[in-house]
C-alpha positions in Angstrom: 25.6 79.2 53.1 25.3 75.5 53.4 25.7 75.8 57.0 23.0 78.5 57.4 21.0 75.8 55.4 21.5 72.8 57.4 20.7 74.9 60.2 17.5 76.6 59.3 16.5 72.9 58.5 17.5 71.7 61.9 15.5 74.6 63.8 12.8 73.7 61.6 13.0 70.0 62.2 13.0 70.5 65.8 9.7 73.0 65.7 8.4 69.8 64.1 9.0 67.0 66.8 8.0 70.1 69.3 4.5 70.9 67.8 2.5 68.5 69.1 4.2 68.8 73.0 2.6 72.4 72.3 -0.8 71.3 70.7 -1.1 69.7 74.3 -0.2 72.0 76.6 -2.3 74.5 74.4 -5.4 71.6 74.5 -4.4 71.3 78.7 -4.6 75.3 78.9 -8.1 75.4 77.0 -9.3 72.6 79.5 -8.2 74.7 82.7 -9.9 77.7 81.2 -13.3 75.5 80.8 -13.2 73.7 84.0 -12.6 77.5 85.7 -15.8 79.0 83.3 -18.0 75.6 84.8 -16.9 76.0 88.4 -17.3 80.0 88.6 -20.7 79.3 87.2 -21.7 76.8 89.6 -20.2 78.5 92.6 -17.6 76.3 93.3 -13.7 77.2 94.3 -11.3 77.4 91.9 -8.5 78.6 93.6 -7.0 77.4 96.9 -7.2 78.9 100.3 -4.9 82.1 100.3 -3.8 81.1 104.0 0.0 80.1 103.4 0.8 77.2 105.7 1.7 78.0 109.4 5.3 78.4 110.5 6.5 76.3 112.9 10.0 75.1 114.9 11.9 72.4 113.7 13.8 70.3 115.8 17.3 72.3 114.7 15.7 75.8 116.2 14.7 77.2 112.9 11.5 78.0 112.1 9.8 77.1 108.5 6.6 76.3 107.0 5.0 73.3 108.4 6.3 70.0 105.8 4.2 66.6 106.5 6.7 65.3 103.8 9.5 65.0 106.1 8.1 65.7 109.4 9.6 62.8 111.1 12.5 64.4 110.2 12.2 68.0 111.0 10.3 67.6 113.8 11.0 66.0 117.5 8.6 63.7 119.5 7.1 65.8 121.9 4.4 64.0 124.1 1.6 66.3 126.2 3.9 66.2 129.9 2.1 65.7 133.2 1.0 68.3 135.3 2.9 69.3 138.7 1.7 67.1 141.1 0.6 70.3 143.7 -1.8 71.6 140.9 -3.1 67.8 140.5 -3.7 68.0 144.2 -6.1 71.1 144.1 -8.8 69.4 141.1 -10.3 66.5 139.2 -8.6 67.5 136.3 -7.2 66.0 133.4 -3.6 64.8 134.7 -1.9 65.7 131.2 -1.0 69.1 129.7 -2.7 69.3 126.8 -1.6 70.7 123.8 -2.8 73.8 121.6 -3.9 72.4 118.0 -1.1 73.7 115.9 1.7 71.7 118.3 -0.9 68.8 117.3 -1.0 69.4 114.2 3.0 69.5 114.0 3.2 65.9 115.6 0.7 64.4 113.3 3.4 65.4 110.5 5.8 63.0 112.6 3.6 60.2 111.3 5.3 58.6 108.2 3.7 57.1 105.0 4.8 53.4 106.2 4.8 50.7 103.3 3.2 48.4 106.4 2.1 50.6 109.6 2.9 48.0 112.4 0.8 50.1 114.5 -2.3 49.3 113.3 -1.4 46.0 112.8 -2.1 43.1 115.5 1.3 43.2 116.9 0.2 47.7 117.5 -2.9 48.1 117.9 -5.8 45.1 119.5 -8.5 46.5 117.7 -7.1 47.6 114.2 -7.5 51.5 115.0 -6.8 53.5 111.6 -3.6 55.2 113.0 -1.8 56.5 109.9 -5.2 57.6 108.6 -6.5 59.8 111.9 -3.1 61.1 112.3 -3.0 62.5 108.7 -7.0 64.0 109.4 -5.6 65.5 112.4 -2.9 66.9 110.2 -5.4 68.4 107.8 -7.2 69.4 110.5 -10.4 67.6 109.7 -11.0 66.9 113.4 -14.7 65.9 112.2 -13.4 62.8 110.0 -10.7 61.7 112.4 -13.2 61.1 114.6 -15.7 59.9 112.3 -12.2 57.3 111.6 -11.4 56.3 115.1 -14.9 55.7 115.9 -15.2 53.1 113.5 -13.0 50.8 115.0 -13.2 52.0 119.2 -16.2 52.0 120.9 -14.1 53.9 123.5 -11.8 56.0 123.1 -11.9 58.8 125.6 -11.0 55.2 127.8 -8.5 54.0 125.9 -6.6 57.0 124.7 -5.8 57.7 128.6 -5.4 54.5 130.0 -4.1 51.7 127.3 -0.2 51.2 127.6 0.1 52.3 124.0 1.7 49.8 122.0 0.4 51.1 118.7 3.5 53.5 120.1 6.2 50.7 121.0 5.1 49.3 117.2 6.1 52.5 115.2 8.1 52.7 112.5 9.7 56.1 113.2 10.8 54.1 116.8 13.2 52.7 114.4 15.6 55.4 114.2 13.9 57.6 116.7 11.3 58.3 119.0 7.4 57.6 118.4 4.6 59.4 117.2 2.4 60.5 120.0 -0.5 58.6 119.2 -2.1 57.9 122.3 -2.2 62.0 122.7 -3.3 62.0 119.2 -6.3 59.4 120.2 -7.9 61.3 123.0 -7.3 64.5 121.5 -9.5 63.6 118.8 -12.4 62.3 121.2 -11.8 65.1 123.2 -12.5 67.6 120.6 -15.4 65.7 120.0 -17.3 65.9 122.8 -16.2 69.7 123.1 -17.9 70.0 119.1 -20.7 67.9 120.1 -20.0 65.2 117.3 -20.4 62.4 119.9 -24.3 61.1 120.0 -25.7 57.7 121.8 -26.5 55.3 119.1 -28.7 52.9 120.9 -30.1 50.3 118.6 -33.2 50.0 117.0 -34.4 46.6 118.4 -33.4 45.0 121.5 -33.5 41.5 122.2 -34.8 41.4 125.9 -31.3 39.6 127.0 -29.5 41.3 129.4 -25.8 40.6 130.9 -23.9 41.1 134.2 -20.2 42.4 133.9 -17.8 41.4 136.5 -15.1 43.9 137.2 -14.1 47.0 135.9 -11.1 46.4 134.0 -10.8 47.5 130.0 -11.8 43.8 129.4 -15.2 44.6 131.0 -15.8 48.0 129.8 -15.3 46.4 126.4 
């Protein structure tokens, strides 16, 4: 009988020390429930988007769910190839292959959440282009704000995402331990889709001085 006792107080001891654990996930449920009433009334979401993630290959031959978490991992570098040089022959065409917007979307998850992203550092990137940041946009396919991002730092991109040597690339952490993320396909991807959304408008400024200026040479220097 003592036993039963001592264990009937222990229980009850315990529902104690647990009581107010369950006062707040009661009080956290009753918030939920009152945020849900105030965005139903106002029209807003409350649930997320019923579309489950899209499946892709890994670099083992399996396919899975796409996983920005350990994309550098799963997933091999796999830059936009050149075109056969007889088709190149026959147009004006872009050079490159370019690559449907999920296979995009999969190498943007190569891009790693660096403590210190070299590539957008002096020693990557000349004019401090927002690499890590575009390349997540891309990967949450919010084309719109990853141009709206590479625009604020490159006047030029549709220029410099086909002809600059890229060494936002040779800078890249994942070059550590294995190949780079394509960001130079990455950069003109973006402008491209741009231009195709028409996102891209002239900006010409609201007073001029009257100066004007010659430019020698058409290198990226004088382009710039």
């Amino acid at each position: 009988d003592s036993r039963c006792d001592g264990a009937m107080r222990g229980q009850a001891k315990v529902a104690m020390l647990r009581q107010p654990t369950i006062m707040r996930s009661a009080a956290a449920a009753l918030e939920r429930q009152k945020l849900g009433r105030f965005a139903r009334q106002q029209g807003l979401a409350t649930v997320q988007s019923a579309t489950a993630p899209p499946t892709v290959v890994r670099r083992d031959g399996t396919h899975a769910p796409i996983n920005k978490l350990r994309g550098f991992i799963e997933y091999e570098r796999n830059p936009e190839p050149y075109r056969p040089p007889e088709e190149r022959l026959a147009d004006y065409a872009e050079i490159n292959s370019t690559h449907p917007p999920l296979e995009l979307k999969r190498q943007a998850a190569r891009c790693m959440d660096c403590g210190t992203p070299f590539c957008q550092t002096h020693t990557g990137c000349p004019i401090n282009n927002l690499i890590p940041e575009f390349n997540q946009l891309v990967f949450e396919d919010q084309w719109k704000k990853a141009y709206q991002n590479l625009s604020s730092t490159n006047n030029f991109p549709e220029f410099t995402g086909r002809v600059c040597p890229a060494p936002c690339e040779g800078s890249c952490v994942a070059g550590l331990v294995d190949k780079s993320v394509t960001i130079k396909n990455m950069e003109y991807a973006i402008i491209d889709r741009a231009f195709e959304e028409g996102w891209v408008k002239a900006t010409p400024p609201h007073f001029r001085s009257g100066k004007k200026v010659a430019v020698i040479g058409s290198r990226p220097p004088g382009a710039g």
